[in-house]
NUPA-329222 format. One record per residue: residue number from 1; residue in one letter; x, y, z of N, C-alpha, C in turn. Coordinates in Angstrom, 1 decimal. Example, Ala and Ser with C-alpha at 12.3 -4.5 7.8 and 13.67 -1.06 7.14 Angstrom:
2
- k|r|n_c1|n_c2|n_c3|ca_c1|ca_c2|ca_c3|c_c1|c_c2|c_c3
- 1|a|13.2|-5.7|7.8|12.3|-4.5|7.8|13.2|-3.3|7.8
- 2|s|12.8|-2.2|7.1|13.7|-1.1|7.1|12.9|0.0|7.9
***
This chain:
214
- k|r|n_c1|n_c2|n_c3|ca_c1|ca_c2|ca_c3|c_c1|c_c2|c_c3
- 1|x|340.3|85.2|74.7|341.6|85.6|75.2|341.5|85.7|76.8
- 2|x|342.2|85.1|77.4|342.6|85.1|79.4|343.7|86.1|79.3
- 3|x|343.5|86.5|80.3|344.4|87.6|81.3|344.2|87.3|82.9
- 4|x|345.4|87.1|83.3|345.1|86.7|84.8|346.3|88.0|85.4
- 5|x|345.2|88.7|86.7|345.3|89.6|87.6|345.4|89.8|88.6
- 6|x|346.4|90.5|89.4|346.2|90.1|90.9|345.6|91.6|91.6
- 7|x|345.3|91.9|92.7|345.1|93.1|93.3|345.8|93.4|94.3
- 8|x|347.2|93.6|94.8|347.2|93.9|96.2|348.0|91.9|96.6
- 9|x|348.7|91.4|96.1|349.1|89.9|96.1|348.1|89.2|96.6
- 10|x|346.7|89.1|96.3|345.5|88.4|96.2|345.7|87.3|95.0
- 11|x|344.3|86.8|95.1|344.2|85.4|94.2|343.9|85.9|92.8
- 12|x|344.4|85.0|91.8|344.4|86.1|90.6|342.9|85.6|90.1
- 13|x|342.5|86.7|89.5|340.9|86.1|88.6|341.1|86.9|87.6
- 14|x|340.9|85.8|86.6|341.0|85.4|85.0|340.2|85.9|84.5
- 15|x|340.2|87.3|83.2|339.5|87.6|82.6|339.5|87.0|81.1
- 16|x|338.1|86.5|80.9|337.8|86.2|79.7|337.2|87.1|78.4
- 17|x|337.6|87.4|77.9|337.2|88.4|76.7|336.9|88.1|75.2
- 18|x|335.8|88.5|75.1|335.7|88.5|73.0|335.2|89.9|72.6
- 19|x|334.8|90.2|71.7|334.9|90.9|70.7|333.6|91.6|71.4
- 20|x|332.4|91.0|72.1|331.3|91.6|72.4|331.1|91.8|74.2
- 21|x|332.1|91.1|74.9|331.9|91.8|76.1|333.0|90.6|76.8
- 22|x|333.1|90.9|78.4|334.1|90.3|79.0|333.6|89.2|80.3
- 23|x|334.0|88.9|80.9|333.6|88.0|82.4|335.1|88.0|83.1
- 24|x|334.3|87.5|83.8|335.6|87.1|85.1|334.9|86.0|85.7
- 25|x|336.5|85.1|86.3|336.4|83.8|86.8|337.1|83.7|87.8
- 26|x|336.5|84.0|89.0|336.8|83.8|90.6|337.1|82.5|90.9
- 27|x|338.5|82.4|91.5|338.9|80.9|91.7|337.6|80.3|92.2
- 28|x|338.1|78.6|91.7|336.9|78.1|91.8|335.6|78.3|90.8
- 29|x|335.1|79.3|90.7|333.8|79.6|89.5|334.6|80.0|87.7
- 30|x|333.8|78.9|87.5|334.2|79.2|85.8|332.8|79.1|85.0
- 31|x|332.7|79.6|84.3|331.8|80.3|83.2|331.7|78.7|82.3
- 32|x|330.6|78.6|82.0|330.0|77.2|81.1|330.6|77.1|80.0
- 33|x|331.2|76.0|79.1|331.4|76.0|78.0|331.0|75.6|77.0
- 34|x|330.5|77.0|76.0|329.2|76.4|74.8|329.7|75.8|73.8
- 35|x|331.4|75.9|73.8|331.9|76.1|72.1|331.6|74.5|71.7
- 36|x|331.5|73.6|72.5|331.5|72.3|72.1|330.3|72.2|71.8
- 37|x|329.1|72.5|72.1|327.8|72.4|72.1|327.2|73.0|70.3
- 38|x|328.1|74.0|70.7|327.9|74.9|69.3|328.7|74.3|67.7
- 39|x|329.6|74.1|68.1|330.3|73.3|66.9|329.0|71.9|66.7
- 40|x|328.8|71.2|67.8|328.2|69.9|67.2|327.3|70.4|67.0
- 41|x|326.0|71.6|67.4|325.2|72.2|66.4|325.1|72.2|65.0
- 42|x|326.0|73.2|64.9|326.9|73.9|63.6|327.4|72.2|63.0
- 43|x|327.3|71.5|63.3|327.6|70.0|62.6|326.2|68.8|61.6
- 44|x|325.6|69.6|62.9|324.1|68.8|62.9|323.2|69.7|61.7
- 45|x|323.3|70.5|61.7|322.6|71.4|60.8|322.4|70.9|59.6
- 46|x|321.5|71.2|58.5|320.9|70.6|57.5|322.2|71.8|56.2
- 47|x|322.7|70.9|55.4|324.2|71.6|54.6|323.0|72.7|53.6
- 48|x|322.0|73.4|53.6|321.3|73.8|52.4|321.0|75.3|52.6
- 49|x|319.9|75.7|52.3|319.8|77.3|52.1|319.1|77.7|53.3
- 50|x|318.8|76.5|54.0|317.8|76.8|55.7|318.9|76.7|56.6
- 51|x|320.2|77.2|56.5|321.1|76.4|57.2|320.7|77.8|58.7
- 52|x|320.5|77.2|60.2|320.0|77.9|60.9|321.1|79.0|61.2
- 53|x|320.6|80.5|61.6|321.6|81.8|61.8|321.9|82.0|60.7
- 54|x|321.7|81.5|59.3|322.0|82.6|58.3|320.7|82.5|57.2
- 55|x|320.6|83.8|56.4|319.3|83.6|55.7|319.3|82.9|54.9
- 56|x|317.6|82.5|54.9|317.3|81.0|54.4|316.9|81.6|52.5
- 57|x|317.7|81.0|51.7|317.4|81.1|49.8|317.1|80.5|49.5
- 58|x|316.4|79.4|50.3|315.9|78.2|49.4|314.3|77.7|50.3
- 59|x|313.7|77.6|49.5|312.2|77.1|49.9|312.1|75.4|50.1
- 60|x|310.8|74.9|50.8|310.5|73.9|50.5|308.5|73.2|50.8
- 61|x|308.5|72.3|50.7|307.0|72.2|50.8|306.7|73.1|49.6
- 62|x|305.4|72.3|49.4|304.2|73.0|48.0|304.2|74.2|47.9
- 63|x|304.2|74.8|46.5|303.8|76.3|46.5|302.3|76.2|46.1
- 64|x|301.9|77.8|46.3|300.6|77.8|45.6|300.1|77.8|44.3
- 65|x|301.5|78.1|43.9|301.0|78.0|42.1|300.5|76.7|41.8
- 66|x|301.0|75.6|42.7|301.2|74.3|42.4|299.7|73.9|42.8
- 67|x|299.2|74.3|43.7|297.6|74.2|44.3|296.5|74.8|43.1
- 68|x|297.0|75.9|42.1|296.4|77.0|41.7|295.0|77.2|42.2
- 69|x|295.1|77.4|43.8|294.2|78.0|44.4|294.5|79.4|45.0
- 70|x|293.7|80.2|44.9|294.0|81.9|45.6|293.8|81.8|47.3
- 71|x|294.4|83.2|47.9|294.7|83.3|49.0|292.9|83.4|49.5
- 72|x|292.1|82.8|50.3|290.9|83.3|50.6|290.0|81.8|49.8
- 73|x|290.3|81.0|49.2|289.6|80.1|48.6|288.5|80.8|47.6
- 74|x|287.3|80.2|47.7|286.7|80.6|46.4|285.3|81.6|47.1
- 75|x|286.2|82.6|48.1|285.5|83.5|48.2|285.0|84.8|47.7
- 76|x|286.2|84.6|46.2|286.0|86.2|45.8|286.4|85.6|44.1
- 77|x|285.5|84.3|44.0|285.5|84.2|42.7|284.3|84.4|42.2
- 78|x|283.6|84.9|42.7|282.6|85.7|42.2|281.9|87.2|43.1
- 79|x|282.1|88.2|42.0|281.6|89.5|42.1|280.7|90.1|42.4
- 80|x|279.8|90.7|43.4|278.9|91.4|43.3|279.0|92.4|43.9
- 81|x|278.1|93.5|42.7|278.1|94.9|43.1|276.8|94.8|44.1
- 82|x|276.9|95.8|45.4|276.5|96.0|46.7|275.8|95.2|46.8
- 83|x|276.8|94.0|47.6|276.5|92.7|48.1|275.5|93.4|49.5
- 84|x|274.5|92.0|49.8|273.4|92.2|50.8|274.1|92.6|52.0
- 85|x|275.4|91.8|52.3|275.6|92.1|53.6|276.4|93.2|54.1
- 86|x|276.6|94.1|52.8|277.1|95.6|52.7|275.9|96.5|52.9
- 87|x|275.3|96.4|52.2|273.4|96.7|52.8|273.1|96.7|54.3
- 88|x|273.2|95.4|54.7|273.3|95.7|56.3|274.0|95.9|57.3
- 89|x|275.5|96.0|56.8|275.9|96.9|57.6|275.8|98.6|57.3
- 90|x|275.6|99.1|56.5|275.7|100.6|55.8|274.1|100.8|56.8
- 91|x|273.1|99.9|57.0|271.9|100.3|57.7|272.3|100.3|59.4
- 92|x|273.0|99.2|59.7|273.3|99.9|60.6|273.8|100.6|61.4
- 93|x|275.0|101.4|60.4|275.7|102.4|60.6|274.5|103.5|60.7
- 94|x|273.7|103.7|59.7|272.8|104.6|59.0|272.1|104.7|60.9
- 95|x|271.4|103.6|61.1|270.8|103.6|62.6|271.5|104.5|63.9
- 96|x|273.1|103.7|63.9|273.5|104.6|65.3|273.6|105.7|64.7
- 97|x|273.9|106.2|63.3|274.2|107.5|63.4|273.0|108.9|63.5
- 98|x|272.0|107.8|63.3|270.2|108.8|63.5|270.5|108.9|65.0
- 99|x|270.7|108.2|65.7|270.5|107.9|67.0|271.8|108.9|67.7
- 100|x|272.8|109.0|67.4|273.8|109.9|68.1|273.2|111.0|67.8
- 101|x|272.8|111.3|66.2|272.1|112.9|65.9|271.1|113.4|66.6
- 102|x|270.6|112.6|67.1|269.4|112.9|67.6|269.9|113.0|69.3
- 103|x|270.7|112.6|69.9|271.2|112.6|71.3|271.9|114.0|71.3
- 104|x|273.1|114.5|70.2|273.4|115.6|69.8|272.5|116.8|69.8
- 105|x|271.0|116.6|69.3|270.4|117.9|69.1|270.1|118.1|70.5
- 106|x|270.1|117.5|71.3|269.4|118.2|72.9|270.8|118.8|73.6
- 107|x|271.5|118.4|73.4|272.9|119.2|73.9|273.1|120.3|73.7
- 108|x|273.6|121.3|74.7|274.2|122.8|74.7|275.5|123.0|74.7
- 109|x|275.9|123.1|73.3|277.1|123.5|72.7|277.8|125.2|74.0
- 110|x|279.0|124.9|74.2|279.6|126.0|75.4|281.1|125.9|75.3
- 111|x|281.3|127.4|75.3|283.1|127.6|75.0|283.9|126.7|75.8
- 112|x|284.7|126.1|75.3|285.9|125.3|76.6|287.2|125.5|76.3
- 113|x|288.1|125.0|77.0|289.6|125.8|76.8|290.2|124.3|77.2
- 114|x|291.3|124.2|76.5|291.6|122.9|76.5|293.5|123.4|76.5
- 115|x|293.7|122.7|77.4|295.5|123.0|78.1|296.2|122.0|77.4
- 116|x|296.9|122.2|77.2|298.2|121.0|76.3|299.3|120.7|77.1
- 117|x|299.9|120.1|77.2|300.8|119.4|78.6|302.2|120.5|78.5
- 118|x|302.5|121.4|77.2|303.6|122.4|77.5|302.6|123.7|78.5
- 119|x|301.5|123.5|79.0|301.1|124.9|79.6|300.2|125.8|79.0
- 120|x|300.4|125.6|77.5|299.8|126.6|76.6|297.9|126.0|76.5
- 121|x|297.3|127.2|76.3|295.8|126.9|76.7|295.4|127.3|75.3
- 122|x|294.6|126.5|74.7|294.0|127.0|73.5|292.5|127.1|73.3
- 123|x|291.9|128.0|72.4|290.7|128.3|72.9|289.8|128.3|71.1
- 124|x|290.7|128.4|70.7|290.0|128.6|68.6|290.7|127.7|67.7
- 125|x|289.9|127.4|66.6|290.6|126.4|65.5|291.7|127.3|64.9
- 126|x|292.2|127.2|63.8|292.9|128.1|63.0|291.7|129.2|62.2
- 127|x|290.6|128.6|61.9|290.1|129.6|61.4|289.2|130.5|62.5
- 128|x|289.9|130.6|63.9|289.2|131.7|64.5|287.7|131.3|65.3
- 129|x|287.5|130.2|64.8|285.9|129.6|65.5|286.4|128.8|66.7
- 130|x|285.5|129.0|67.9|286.1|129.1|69.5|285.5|127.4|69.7
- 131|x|286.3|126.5|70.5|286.0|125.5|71.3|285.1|125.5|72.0
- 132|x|284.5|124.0|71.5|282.6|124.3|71.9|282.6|122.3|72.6
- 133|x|282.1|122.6|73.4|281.9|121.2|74.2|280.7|121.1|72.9
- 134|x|280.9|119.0|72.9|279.7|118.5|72.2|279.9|118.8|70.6
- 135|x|281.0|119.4|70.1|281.2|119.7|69.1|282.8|119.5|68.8
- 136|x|283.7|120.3|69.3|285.1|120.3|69.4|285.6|118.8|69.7
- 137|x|286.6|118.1|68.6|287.3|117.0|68.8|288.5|117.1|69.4
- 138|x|289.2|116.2|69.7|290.8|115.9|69.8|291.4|116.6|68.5
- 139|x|290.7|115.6|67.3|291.3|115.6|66.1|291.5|117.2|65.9
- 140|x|290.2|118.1|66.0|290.1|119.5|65.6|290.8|119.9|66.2
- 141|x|291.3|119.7|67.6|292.3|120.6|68.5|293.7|120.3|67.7
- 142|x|293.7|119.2|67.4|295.4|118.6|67.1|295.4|119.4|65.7
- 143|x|294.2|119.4|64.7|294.6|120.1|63.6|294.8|121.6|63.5
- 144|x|294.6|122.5|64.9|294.9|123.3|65.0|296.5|123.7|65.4
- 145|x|297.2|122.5|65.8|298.5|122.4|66.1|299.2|122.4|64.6
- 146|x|298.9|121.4|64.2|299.4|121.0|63.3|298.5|119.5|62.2
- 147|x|298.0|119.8|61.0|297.4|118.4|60.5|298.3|117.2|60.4
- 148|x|299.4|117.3|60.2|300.1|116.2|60.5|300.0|115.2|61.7
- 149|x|299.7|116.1|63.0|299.7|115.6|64.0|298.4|115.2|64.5
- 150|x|297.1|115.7|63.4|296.2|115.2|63.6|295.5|114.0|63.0
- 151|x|296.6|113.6|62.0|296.9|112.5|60.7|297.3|111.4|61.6
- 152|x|298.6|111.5|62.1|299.0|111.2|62.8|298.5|110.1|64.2
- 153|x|297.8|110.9|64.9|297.1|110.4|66.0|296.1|109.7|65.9
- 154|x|296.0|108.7|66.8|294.6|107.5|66.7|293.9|107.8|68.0
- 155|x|294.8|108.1|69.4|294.0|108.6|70.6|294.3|109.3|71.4
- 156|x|293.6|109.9|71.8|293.9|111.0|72.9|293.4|111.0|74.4
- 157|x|294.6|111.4|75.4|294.4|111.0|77.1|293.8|112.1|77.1
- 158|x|292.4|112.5|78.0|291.9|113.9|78.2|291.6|113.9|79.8
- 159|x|292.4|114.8|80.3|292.0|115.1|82.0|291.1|116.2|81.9
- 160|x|289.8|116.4|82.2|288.7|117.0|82.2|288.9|118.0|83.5
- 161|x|288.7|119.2|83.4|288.4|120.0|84.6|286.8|119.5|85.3
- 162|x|286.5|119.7|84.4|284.8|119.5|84.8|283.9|119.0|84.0
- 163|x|282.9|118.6|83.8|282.2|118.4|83.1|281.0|119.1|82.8
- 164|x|280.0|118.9|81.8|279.3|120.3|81.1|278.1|119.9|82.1
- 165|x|276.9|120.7|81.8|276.0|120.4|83.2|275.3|119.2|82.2
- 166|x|275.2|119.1|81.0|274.7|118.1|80.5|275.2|117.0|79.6
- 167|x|275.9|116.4|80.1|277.2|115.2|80.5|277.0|114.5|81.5
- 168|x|276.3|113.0|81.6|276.8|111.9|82.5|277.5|111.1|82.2
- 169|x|278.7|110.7|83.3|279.5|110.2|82.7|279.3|108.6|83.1
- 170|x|278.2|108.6|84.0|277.7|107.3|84.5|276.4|106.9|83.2
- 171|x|275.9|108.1|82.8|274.9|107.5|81.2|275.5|107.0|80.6
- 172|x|277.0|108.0|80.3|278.2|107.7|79.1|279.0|106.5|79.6
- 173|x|278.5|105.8|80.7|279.5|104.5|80.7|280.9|104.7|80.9
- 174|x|281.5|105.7|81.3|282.6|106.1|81.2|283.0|106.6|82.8
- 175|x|282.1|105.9|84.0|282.5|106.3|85.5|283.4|105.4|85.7
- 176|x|283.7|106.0|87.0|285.5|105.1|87.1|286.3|105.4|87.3
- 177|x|287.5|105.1|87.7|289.0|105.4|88.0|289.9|104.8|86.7
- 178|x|290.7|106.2|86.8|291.8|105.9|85.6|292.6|104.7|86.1
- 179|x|292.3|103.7|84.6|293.5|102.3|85.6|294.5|102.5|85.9
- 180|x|295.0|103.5|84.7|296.7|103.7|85.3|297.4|104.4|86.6
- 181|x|296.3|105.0|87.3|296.6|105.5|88.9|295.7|105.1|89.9
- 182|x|295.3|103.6|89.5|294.3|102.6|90.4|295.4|102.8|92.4
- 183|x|296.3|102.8|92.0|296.9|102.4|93.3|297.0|104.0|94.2
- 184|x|296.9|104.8|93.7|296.8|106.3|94.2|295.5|106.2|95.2
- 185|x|296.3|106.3|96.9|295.1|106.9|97.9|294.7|108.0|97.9
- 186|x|295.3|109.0|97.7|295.0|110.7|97.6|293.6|110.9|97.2
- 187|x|292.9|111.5|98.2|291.2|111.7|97.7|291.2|112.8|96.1
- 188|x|292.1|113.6|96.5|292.3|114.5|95.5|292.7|114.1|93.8
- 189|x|293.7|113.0|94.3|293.9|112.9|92.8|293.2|111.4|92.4
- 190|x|292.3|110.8|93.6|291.3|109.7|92.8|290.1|110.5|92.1
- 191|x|290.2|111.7|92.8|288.8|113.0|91.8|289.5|113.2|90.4
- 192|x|290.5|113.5|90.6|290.8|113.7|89.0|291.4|112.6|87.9
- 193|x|291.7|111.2|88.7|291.7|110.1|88.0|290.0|109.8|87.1
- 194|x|289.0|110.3|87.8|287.6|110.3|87.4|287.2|110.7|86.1
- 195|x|287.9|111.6|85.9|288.4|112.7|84.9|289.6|112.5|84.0
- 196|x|289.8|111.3|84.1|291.3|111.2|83.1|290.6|109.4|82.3
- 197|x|290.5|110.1|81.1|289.9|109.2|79.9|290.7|109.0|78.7
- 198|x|290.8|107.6|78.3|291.0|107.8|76.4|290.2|108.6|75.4
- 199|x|290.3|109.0|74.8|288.9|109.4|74.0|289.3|109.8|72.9
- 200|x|288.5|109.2|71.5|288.6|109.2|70.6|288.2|110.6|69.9
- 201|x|289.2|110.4|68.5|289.7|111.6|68.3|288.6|112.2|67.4
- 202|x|288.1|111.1|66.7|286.7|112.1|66.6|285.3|112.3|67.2
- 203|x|285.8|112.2|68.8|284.1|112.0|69.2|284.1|113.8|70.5
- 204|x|283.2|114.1|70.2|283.5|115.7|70.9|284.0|115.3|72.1
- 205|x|284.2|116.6|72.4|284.8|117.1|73.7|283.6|117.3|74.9
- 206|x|283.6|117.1|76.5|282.7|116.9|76.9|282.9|118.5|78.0
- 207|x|283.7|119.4|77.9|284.0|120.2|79.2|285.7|120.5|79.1
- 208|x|285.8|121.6|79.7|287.2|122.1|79.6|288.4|121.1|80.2
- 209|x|289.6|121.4|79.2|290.4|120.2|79.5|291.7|121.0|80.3
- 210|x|291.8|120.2|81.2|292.9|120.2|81.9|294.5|120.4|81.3
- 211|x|294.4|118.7|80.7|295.5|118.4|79.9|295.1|117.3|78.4
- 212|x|295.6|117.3|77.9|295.0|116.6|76.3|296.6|116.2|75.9
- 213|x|296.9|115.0|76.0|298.2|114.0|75.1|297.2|113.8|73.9
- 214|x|298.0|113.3|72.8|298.0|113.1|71.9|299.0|111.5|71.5
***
């Protein structure tokens, strides 16, 4: 639909309109015309169930029944109970986890207090047992919120106040500036970019938290 407008006995410009929005055409400038383009599309199109812009109910090319081969080939046509290379990975799960236990026992477990971005500071699970660096998760904090929200969640942003006296974060590979405030000159808040980590929800807590997203 056109409609032509004047303002003030100016030059008139033609509004074009459909059903999903409008234009205007300033003497001289006119808007492209698809409908011809579209029709010989809509011409060219194949008459069947792939016809393009509407859903396709009809198939083509081979099926697999027709191959009667399974998805994976003939990698799971035969069975074994605790195949070898389930063996070695279960060993070397079995390895790092001797190896964190053992990095764990020399650690000094210490109350921490961990702030949640509404303000509120929390300090115990639900059952009353207090926040302990080197022990205390994301996950345990969040299931003190709520289990859903610790179901829920895969990671957590943690801004650290400080860190415990026995915590490197340069051992732990974890020195550095937060990327997401790389461009921040402030001496102040590149110190606490230092301190602003992902960290997974089940690996302890290293020192009192600032702030903890979920």
């Amino acid at each position: 639909k056109k409609e032509s407008k004047k303002k003030g006995g100016g030059t008139a410009l033609t509004l074009n309109k459909t059903a999903k929005f409008s234009t205007l055409d300033a003497p001289g400038v006119t808007q492209p015309d698809f409908t011809a383009a579209s029709s010989a599309a809509s011409a060219a199109a194949p008459k069947d169930g792939g016809l393009q812009g509407r859903r396709a109910n009809e198939s083509s090319g081979p099926r697999m029944d027709d191959t009667k081969k399974s998805i994976g080939g003939d990698s799971f046509t035969k069975r074994t109970k605790n195949p070898e290379w389930l063996q070695n990975r279960v060993s070397v799960y079995e390895a790092i986890k001797a190896r964190r236990e053992e990095e764990l026992s020399t650690k000094t477990p210490v109350a921490i207090k961990v702030t949640m971005p509404d303000g509120k500071v929390l300090e115990n699970d639900k059952a009353g047992n207090p926040f302990q660096a080197w022990k205390t998760t994301p996950y345990a904090v969040a299931a003190s919120i709520s289990q859903g929200l610790a179901d829920a969640s895969s990671v957590a942003r943690v801004i650290y106040e400080s860190y415990v006296s026995d915590y490197s974060a340069a051992e732990d590979g974890m020195e550095g500036e937060d990327t997401l405030n790389l461009e921040d000159d402030d001496a102040e808040e590149k110190e606490k970019d230092t301190k602003t980590l992902l960290w997974d929800m089940t690996r302890p807590l290293v020192g009192p938290v600032a702030k903890l997203e979920f």
